[in-house]
C-alpha positions in Angstrom: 107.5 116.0 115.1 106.9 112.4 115.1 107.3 110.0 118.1 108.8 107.0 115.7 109.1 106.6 112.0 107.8 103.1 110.6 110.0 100.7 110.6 108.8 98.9 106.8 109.3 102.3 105.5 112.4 103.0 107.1 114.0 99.6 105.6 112.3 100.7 102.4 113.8 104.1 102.3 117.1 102.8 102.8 117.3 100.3 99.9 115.9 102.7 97.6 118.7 105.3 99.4 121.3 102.2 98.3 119.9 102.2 94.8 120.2 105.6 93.9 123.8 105.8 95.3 124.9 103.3 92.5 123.7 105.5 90.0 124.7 109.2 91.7 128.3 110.1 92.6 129.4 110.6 96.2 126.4 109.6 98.4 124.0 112.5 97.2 121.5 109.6 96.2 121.5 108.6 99.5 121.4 112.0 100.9 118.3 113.2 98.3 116.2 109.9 99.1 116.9 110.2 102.7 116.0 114.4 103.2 112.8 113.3 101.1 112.0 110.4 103.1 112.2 112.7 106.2 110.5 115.3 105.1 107.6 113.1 103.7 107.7 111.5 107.4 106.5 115.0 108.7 110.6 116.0 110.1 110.5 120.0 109.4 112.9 120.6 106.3 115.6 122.5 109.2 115.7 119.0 111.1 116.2 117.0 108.1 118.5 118.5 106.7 120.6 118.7 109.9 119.8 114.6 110.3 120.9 114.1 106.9 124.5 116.3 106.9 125.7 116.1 109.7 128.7 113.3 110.1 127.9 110.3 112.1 131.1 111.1 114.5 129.5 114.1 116.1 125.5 112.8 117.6 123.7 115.7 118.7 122.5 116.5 122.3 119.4 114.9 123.3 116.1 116.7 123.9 115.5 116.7 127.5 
């Protein structure tokens, strides 16, 4: 798992994440581009997934 993800790609990510949700209903543009930007990032598929659903009202535990 990686220590940090870049920061350039990161801000990329999320205005091509903002692009695709004017063209695809409900967030899941958002949702695709993010899960592939993850993945790509080297995030197993299980972990990105989880970062990508889960609602931003319940944070996960941290690793000790």
């Amino acid at each position: 798992m990686p220590g940090r993800l870049h920061p350039g790609r990161l801000v990329a990510a999320q205005f091509a994440a903002s692009a695709a949700n004017q063209v695809l209903p409900a967030g899941l543009g958002a949702g695709a581009v993010s899960l592939r930007f993850l993945i790509r990032c080297g995030i197993p598929v299980a972990g990105a997934v989880t970062a990508v659903a889960r609602p931003p009202c319940c944070p996960l535990p941290a690793d000790s």
